[in-house]
ROFI-926250 format. One record per residue (C-alpha): chain; x, y, z; residue in three letters; residue number from 1. Coordinates in steps of 0.05 Angstrom, whole numbers, plus 5000, padded with zeros to 4 digits. Each point is the difference from the previous one (the first is absolute). Layout:
N
<torlum chain="A" c1="X" c2="Y" c3="Z" resn="ALA" resi="NUM"/>
...
//
This chain:
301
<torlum chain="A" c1="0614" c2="2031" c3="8401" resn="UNK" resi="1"/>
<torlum chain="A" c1="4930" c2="4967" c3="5020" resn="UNK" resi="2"/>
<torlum chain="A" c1="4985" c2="4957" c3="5062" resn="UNK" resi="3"/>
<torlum chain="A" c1="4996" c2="4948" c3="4945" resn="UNK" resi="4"/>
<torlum chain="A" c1="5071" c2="5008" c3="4979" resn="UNK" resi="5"/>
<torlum chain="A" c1="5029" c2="5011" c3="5067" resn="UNK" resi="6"/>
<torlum chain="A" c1="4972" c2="4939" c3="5027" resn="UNK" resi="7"/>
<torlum chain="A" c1="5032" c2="4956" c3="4939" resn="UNK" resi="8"/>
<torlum chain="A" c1="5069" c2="5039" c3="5028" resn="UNK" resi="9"/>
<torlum chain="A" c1="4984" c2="4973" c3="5072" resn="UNK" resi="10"/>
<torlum chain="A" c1="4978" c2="4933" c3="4979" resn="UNK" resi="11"/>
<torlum chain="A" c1="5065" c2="4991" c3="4963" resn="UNK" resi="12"/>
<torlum chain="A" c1="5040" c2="5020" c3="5058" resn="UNK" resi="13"/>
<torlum chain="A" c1="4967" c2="4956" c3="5043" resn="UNK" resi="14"/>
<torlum chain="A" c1="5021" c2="4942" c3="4951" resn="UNK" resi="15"/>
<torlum chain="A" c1="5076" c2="5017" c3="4998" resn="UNK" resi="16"/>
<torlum chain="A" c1="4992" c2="4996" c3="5080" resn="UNK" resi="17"/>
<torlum chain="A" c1="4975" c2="4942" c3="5002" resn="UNK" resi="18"/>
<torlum chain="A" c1="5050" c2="4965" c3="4941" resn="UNK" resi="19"/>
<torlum chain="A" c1="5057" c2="5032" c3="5039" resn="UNK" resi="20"/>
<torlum chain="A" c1="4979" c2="4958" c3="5062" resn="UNK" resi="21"/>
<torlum chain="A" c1="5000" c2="4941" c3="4951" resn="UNK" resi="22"/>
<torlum chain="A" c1="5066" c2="5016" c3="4968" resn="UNK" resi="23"/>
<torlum chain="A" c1="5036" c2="5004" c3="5066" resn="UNK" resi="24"/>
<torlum chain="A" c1="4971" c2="4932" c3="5029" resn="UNK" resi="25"/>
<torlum chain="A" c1="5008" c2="4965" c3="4938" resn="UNK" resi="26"/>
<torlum chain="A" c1="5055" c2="5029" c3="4945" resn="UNK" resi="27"/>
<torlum chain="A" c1="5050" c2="5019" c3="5052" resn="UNK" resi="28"/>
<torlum chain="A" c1="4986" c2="4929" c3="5055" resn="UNK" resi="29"/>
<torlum chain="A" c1="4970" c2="4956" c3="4950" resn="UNK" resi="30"/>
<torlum chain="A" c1="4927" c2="4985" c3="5038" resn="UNK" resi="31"/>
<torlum chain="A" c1="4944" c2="4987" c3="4963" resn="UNK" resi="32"/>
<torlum chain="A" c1="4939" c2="5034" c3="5049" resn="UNK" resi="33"/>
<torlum chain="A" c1="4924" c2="5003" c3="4987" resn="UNK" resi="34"/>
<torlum chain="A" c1="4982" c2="5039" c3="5064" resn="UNK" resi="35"/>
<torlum chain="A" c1="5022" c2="5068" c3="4986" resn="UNK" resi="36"/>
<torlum chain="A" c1="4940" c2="5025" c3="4999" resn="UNK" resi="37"/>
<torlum chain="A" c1="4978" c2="4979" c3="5064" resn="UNK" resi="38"/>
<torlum chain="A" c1="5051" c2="5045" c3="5039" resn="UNK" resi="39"/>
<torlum chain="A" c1="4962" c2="5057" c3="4954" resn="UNK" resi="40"/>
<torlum chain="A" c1="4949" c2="4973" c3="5031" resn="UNK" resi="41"/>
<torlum chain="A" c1="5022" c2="5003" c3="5073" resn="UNK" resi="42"/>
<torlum chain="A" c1="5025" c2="5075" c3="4987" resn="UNK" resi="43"/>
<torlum chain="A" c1="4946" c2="5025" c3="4975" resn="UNK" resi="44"/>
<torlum chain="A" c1="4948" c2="4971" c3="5044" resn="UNK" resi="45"/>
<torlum chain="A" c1="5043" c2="5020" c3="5064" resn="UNK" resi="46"/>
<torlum chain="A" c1="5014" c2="5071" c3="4967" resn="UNK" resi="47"/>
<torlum chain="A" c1="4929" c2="5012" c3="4991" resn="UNK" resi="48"/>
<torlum chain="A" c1="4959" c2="4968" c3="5054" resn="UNK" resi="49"/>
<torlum chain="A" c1="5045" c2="5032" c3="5053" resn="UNK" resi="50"/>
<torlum chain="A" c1="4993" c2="5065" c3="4969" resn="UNK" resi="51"/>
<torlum chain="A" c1="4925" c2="4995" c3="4999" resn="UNK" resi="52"/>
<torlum chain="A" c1="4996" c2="4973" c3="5069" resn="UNK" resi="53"/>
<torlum chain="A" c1="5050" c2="5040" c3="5041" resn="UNK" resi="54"/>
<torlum chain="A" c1="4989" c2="5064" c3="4965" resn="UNK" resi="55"/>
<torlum chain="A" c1="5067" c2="5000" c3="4981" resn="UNK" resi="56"/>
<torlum chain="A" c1="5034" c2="5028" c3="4935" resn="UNK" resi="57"/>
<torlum chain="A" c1="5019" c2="4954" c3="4949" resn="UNK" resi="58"/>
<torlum chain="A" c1="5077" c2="5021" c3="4995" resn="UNK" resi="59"/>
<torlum chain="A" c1="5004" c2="4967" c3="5071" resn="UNK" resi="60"/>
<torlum chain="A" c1="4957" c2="4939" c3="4993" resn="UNK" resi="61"/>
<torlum chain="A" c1="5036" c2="4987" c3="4931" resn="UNK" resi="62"/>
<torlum chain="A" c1="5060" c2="4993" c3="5046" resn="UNK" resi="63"/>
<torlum chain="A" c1="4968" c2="4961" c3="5041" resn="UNK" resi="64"/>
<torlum chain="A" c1="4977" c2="4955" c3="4943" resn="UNK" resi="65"/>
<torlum chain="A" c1="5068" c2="4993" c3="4977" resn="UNK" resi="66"/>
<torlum chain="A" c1="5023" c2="4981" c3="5059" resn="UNK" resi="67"/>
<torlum chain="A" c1="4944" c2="4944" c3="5001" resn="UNK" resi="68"/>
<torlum chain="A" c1="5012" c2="4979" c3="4938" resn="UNK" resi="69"/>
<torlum chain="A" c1="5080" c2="4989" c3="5020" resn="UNK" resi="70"/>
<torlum chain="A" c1="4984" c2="4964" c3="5063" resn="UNK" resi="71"/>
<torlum chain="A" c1="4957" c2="4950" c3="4961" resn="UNK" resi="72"/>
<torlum chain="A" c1="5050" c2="4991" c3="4946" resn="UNK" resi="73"/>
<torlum chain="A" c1="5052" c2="4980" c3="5048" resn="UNK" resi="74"/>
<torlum chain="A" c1="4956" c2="4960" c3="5046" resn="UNK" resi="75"/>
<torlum chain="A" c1="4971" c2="4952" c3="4936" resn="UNK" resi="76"/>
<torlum chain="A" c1="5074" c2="5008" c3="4965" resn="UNK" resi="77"/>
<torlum chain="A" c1="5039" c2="4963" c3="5050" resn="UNK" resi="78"/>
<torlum chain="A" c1="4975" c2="4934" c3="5006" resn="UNK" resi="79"/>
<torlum chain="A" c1="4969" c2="5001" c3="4924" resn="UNK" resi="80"/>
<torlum chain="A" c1="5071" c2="5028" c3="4963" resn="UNK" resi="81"/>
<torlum chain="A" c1="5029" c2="4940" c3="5014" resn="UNK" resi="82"/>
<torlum chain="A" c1="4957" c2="4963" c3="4948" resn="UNK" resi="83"/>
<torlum chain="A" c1="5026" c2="4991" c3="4928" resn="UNK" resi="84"/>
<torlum chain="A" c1="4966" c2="5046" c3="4943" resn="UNK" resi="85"/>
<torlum chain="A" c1="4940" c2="4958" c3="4987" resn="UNK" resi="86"/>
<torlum chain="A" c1="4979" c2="4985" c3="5065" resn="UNK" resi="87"/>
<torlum chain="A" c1="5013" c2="5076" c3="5022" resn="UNK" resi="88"/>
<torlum chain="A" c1="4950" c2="5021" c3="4933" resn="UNK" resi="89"/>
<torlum chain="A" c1="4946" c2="4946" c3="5031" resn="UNK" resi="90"/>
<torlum chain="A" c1="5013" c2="5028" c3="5067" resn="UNK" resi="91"/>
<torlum chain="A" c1="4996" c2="5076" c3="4987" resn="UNK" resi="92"/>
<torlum chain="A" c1="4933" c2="4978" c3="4954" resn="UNK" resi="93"/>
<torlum chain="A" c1="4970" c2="4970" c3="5071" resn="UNK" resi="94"/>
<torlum chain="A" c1="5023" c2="5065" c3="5046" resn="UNK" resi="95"/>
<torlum chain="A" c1="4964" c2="5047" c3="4947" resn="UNK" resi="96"/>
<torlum chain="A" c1="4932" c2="4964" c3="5009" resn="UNK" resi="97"/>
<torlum chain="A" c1="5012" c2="4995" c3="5072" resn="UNK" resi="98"/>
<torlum chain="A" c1="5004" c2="5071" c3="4996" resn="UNK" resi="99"/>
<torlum chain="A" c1="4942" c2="5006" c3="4965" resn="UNK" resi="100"/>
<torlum chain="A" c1="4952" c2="4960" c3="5038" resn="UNK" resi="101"/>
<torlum chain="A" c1="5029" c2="5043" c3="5071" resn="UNK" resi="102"/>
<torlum chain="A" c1="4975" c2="5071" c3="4960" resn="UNK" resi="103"/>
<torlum chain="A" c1="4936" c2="4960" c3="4995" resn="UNK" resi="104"/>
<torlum chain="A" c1="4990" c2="4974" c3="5066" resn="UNK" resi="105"/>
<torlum chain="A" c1="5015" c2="5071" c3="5027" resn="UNK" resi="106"/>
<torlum chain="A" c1="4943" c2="5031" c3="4964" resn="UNK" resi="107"/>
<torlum chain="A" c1="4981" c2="5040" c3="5065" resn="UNK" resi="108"/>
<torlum chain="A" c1="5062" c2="5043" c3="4979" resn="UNK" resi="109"/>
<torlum chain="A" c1="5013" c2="4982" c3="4927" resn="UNK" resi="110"/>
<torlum chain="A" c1="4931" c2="5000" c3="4979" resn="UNK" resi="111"/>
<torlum chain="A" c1="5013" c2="4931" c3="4966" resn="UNK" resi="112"/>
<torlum chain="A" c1="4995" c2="4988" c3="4926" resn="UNK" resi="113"/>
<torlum chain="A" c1="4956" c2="5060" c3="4986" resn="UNK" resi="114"/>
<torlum chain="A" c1="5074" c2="5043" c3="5013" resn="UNK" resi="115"/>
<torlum chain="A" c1="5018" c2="5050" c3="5039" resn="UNK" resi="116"/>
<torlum chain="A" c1="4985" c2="5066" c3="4975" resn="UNK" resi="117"/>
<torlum chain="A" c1="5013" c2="5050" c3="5058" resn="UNK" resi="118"/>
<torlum chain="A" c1="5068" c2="5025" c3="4966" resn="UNK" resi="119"/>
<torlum chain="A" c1="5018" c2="5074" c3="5005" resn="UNK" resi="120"/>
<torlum chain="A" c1="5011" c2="5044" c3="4934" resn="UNK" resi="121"/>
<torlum chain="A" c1="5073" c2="5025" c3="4997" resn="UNK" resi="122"/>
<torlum chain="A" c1="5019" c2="5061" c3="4967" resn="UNK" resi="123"/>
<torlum chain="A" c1="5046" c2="4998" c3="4943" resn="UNK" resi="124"/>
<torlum chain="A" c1="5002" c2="4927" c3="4998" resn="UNK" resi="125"/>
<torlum chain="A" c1="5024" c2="4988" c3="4941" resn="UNK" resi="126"/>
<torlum chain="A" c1="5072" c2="5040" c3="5016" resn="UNK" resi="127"/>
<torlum chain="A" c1="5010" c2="4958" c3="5065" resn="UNK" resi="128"/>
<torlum chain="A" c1="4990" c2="4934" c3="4967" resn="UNK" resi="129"/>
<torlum chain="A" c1="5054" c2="5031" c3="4935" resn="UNK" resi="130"/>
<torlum chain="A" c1="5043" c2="5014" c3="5062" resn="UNK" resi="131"/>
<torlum chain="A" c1="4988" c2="4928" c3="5033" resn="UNK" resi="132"/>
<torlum chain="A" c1="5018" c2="4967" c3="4936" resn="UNK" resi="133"/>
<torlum chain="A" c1="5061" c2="5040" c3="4977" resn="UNK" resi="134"/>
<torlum chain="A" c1="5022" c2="4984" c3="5075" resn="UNK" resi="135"/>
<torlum chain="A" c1="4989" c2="4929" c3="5000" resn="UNK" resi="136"/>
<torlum chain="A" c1="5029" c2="4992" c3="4925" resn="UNK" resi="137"/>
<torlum chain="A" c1="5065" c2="5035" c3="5032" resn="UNK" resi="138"/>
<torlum chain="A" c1="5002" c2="4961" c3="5055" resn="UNK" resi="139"/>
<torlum chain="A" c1="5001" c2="4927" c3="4978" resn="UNK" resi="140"/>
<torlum chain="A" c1="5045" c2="5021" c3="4936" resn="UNK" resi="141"/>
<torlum chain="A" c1="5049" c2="5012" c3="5060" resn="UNK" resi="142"/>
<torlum chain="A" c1="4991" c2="4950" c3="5025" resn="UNK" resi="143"/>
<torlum chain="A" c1="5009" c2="4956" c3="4942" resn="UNK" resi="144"/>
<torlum chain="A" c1="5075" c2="5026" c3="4995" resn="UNK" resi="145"/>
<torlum chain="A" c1="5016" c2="4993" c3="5070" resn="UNK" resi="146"/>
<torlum chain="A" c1="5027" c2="4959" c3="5046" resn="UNK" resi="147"/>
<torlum chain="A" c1="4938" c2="4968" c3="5021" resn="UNK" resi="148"/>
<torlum chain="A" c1="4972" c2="4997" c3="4938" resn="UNK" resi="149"/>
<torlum chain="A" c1="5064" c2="4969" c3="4971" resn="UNK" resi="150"/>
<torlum chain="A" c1="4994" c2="4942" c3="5062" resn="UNK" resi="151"/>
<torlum chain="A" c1="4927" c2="4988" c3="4973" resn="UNK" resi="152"/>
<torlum chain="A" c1="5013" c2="4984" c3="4922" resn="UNK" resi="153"/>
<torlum chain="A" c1="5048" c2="4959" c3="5033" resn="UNK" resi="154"/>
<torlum chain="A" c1="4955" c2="4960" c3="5040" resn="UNK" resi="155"/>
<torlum chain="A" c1="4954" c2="5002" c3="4938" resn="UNK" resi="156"/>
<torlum chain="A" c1="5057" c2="4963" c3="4962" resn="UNK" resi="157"/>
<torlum chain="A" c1="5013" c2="4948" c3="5041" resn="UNK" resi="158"/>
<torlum chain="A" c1="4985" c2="4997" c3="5077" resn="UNK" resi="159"/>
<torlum chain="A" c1="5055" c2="4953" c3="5017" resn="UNK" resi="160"/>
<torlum chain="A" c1="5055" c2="5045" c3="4964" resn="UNK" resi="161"/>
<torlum chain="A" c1="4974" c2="5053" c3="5040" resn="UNK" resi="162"/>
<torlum chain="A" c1="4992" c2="4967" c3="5065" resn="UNK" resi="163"/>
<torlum chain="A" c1="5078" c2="4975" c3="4993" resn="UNK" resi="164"/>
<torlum chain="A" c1="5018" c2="5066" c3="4995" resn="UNK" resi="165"/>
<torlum chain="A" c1="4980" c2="5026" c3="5066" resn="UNK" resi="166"/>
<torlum chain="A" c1="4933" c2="5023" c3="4974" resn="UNK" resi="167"/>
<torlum chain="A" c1="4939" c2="4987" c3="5053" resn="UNK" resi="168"/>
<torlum chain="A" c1="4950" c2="4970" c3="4954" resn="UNK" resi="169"/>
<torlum chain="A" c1="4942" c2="4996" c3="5036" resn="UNK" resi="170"/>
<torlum chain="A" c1="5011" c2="5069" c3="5032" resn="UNK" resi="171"/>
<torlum chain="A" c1="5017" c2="5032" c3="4931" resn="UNK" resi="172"/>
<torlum chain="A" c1="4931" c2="4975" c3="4977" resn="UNK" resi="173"/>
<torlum chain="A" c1="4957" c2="5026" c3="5057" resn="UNK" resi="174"/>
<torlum chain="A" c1="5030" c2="5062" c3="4998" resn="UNK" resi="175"/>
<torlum chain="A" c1="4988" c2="5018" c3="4922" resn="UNK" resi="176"/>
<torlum chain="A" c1="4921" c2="4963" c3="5009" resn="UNK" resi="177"/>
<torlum chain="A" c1="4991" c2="5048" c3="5057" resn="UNK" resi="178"/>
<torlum chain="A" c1="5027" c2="5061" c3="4956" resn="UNK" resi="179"/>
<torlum chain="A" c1="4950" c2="4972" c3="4931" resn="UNK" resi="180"/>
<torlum chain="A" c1="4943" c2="4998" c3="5053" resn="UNK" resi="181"/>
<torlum chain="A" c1="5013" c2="5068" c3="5027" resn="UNK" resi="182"/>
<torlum chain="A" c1="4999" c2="5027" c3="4919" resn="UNK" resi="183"/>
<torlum chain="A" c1="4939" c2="4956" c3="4991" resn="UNK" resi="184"/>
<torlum chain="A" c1="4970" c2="5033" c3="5054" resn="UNK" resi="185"/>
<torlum chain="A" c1="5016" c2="5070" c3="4977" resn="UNK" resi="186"/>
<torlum chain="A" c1="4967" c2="4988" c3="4937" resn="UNK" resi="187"/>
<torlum chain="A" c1="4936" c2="4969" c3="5047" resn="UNK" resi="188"/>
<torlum chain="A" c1="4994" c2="5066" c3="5024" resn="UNK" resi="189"/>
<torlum chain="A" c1="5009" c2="5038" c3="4946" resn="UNK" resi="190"/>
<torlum chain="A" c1="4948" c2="4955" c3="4967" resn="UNK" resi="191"/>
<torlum chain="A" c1="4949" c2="5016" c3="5046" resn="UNK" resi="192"/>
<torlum chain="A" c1="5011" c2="5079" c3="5000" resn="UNK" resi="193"/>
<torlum chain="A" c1="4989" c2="4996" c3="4931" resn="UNK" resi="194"/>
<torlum chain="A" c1="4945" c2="4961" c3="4994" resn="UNK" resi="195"/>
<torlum chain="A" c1="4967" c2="5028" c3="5073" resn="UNK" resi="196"/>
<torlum chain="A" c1="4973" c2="4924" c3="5002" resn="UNK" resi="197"/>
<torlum chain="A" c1="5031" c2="4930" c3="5019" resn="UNK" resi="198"/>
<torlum chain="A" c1="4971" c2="4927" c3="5001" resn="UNK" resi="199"/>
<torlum chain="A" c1="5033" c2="4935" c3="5014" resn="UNK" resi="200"/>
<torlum chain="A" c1="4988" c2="4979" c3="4924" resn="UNK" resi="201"/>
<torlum chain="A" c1="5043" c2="5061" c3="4978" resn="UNK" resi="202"/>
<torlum chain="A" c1="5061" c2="4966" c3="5039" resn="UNK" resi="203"/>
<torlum chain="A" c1="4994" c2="4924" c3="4972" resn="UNK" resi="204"/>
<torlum chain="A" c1="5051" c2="4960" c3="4973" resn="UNK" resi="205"/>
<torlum chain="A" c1="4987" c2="5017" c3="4930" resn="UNK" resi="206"/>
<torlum chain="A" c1="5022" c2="5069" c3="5016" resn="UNK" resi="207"/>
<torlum chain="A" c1="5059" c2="4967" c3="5019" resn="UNK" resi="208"/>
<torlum chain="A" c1="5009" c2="4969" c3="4939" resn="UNK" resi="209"/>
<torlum chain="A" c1="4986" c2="5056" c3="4965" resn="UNK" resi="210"/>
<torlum chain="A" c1="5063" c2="5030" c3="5030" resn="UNK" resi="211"/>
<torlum chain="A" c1="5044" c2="4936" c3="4973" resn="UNK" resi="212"/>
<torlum chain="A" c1="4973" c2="5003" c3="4928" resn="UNK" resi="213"/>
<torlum chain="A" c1="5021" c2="5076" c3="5003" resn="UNK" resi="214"/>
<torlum chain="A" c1="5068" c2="4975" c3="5023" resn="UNK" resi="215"/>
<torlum chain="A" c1="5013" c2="4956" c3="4948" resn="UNK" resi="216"/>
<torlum chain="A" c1="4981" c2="5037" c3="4940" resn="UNK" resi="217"/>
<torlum chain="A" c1="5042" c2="5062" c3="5015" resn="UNK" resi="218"/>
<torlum chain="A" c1="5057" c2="4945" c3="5022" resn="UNK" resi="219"/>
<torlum chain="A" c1="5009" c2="4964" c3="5064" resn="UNK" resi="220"/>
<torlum chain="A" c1="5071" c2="5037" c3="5010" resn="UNK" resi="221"/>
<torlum chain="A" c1="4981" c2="5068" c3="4969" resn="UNK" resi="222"/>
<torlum chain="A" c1="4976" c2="5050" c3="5050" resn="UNK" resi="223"/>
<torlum chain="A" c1="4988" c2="5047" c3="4942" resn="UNK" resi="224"/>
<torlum chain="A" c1="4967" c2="4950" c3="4958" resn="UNK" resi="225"/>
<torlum chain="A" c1="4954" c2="4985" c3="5062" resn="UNK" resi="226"/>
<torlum chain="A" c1="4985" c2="5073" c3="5013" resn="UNK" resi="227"/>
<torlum chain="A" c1="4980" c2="5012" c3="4921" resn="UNK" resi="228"/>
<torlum chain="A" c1="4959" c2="4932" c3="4999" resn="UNK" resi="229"/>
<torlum chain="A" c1="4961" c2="5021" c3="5070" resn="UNK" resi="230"/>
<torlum chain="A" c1="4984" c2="5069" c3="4969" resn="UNK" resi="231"/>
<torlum chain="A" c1="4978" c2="4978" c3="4941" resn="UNK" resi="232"/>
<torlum chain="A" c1="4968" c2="4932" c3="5005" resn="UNK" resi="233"/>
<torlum chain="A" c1="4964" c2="5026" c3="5058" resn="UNK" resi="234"/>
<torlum chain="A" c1="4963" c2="5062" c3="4960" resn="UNK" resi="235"/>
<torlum chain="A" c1="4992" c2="4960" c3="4936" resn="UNK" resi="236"/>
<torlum chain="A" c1="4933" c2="4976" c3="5017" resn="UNK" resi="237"/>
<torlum chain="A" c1="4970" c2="5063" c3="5010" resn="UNK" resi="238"/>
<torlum chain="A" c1="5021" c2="5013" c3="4934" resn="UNK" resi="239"/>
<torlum chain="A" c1="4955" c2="4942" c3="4977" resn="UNK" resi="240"/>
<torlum chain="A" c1="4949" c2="5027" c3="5026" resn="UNK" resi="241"/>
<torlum chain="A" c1="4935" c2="4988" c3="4950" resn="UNK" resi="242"/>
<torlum chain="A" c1="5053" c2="4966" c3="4958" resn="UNK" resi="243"/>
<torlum chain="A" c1="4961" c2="4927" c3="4980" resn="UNK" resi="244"/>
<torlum chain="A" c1="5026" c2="4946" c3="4967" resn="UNK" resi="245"/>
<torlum chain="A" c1="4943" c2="4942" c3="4971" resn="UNK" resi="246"/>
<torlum chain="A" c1="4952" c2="5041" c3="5050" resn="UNK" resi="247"/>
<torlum chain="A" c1="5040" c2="4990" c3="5063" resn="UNK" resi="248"/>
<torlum chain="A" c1="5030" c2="5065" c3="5030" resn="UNK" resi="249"/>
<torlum chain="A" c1="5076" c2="4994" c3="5000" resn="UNK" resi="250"/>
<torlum chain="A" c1="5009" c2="5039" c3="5070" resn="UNK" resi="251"/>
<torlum chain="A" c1="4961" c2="4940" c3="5039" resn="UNK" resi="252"/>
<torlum chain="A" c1="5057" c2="4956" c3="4970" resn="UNK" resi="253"/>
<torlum chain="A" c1="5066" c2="5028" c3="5030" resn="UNK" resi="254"/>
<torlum chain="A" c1="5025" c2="4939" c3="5036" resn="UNK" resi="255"/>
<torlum chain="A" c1="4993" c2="4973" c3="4925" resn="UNK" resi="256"/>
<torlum chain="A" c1="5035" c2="5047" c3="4963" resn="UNK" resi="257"/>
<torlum chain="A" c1="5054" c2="4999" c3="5048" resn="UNK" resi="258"/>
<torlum chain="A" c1="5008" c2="4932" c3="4997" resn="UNK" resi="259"/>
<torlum chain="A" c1="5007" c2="5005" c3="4917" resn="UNK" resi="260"/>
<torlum chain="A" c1="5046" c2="5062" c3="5002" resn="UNK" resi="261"/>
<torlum chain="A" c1="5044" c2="4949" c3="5054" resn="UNK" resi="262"/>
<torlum chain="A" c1="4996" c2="4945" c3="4951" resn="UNK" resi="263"/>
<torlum chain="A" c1="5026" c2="5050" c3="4955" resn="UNK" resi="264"/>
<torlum chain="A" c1="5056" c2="5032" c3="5032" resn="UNK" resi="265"/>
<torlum chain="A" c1="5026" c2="4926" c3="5024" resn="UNK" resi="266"/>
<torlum chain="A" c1="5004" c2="4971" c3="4928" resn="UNK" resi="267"/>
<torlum chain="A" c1="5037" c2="5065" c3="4975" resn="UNK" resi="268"/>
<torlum chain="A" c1="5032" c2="5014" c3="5056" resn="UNK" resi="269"/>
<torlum chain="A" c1="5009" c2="4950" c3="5053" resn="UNK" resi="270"/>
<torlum chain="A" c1="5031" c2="5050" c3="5055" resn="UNK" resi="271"/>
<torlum chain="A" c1="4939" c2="5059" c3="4997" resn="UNK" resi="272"/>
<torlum chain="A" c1="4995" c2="5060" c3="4956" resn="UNK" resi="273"/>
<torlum chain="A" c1="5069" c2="5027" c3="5027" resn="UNK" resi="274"/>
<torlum chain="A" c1="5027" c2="4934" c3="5025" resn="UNK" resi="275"/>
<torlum chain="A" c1="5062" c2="5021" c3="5052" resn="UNK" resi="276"/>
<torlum chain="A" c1="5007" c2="5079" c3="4968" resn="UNK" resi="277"/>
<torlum chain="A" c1="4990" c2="5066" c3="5048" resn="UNK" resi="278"/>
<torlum chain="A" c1="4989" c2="5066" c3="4981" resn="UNK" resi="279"/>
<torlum chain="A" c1="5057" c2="5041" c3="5024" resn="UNK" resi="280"/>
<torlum chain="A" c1="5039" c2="5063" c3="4967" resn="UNK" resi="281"/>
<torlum chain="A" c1="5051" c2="4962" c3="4970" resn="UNK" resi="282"/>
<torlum chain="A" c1="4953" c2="4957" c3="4954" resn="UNK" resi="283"/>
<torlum chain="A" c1="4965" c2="5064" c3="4985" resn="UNK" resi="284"/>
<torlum chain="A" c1="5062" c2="5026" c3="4989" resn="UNK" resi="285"/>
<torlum chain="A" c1="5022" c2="4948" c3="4955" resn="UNK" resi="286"/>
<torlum chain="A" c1="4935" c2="4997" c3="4963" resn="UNK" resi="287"/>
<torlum chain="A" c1="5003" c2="5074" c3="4981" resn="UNK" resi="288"/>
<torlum chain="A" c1="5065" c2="4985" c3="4973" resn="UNK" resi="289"/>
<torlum chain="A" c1="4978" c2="4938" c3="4958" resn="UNK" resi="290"/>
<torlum chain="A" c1="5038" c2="4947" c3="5043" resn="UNK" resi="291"/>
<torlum chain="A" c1="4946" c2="4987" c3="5064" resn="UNK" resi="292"/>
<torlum chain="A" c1="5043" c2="4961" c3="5047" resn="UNK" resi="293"/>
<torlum chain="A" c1="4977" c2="4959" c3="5054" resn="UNK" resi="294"/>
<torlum chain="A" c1="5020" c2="5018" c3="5076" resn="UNK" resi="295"/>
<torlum chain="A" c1="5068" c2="4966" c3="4999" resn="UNK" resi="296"/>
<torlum chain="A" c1="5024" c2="5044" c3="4943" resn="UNK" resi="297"/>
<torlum chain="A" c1="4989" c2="4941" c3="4941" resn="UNK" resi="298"/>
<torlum chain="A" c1="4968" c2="5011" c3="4943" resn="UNK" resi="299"/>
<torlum chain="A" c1="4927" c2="4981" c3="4993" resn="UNK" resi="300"/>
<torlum chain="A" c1="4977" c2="4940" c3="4960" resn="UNK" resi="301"/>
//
């Protein structure tokens, strides 16, 4: 394949990183954040700088930058989860620009808006990021269908159910913000190795809204629906490339056509493009046979 095509492979992993960290903050606990991409952000710039600064290799300042990225997610998480969903969407807008405008103000180190550029080339790239993804994909489908997981959609449903159960609200929802920061920030770095160049407005909140629009068109309670709509939402506007419409090019209006296809998908089908339906050998199963059947064994509609 070309470095063209290989890099359309990369940048679509990187998007069903990223929507995985949105799924598992928002389908499975039921918060509605627009600051995602400023713990990409963090990562990346911690992953990176170190690296160039310490002379260390990136496979242990990525750790490092992970490990940031965690300690900030819990530090800003525990007063802040304790706000209801619009007031935690306003807050996580405020955190990203703060974010922002600290990348800026360290431009000794971060060399400001013109981005920092100082990323090493890795090798076979485009395998370790196929490997990243298939990892993360694994890992929060687990943990939809565990315990945890089960605790969260719980929580998601209604908080005061949940908390008369025995459930620990608050501390349910800083630990699954921590873990969507941590897969944000996987994708952050990821980002960066790929594109050997990171700037504060690559990490705004539009990004982050990006990641909700791709959420909500493959359906909010669909991993599998997320994963196809981040793969292919994502790469569609390369393939408008030189594609013009009444003389505008089409690939400088993504955020519209997104917004269109959502209009879309919400008037035909108000739960996403899968709604609550997973992928799983038993639907494929059943689909083979000419009955698909949905996870709990009943026929499809």
């Amino acid at each position: 394949m070309s470095n063209y095509q290989l890099s359309l492979i990369m940048l679509a992993c990187i998007s069903i990183i990223t929507v995985c960290g949105v799924f598992a903050i928002t389908s499975l606990a039921g918060m509605f954040s627009l600051g995602q991409a400023s713990y990409m952000a963090i990562s990346a710039y911690l992953t990176f700088c170190i690296a160039r600064y310490q002379n260390l290799p990136v496979w242990v300042t990525s750790i490092i930058g992970l490990a940031g990225c965690a300690l900030v997610a819990f530090v800003i998480g525990m007063p802040t989860l304790r706000l209801r969903r619009d007031y935690l969407a306003l807050m996580t807008i405020g955190f990203g620009q703060m974010v922002q405008s600290i990348i800026i103000l360290l431009d000794k180190y971060t060399n400001a808006a013109i981005g920092f550029s100082k990323i090493p080339k890795v090798n076979n790239l485009v395998y370790i990021i196929l490997a990243i993804t298939v990892l993360i994909v694994f890992m929060v489908r687990n943990l939809k269908y565990s315990r945890f997981g089960r605790m969260c959609i719980a929580l998601k449903n209604d908080d005061i159910a949940a908390r008369s159960f025995g459930i620990d609200v608050h501390g349910l929802r800083v630990k699954i913000y921590v873990i969507a920061s941590l897969i944000a920030g996987v994708g952050g770095i990821c980002y960066g190795l790929r594109n050997r160049v990171i700037s504060p407005d690559a990490f705004d909140w539009s990004l982050s809204a990006e990641m909700q629009i791709l959420l909500f068109f493959g359906g909010t309670n669909s991993l599998t629906g997320s994963v196809i709509s981040a793969a292919c939402l994502k790469v569609l506007p390369e393939f408008l490339k030189g594609v013009k419409l009444f003389g505008i090019d089409l690939q400088n209006c993504k955020t519209i056509i997104y917004c269109l296809l959502i209009i879309v998908v919400i008037n035909l089908r108000t739960k996403g493009l899968l709604g609550e339906r997973e992928l799983s050998l038993s639907f494929l199963r059943g689909l083979f046979a000419g009955k698909p059947r949905d996870r709990e064994g009943g026929e499809s509609t």
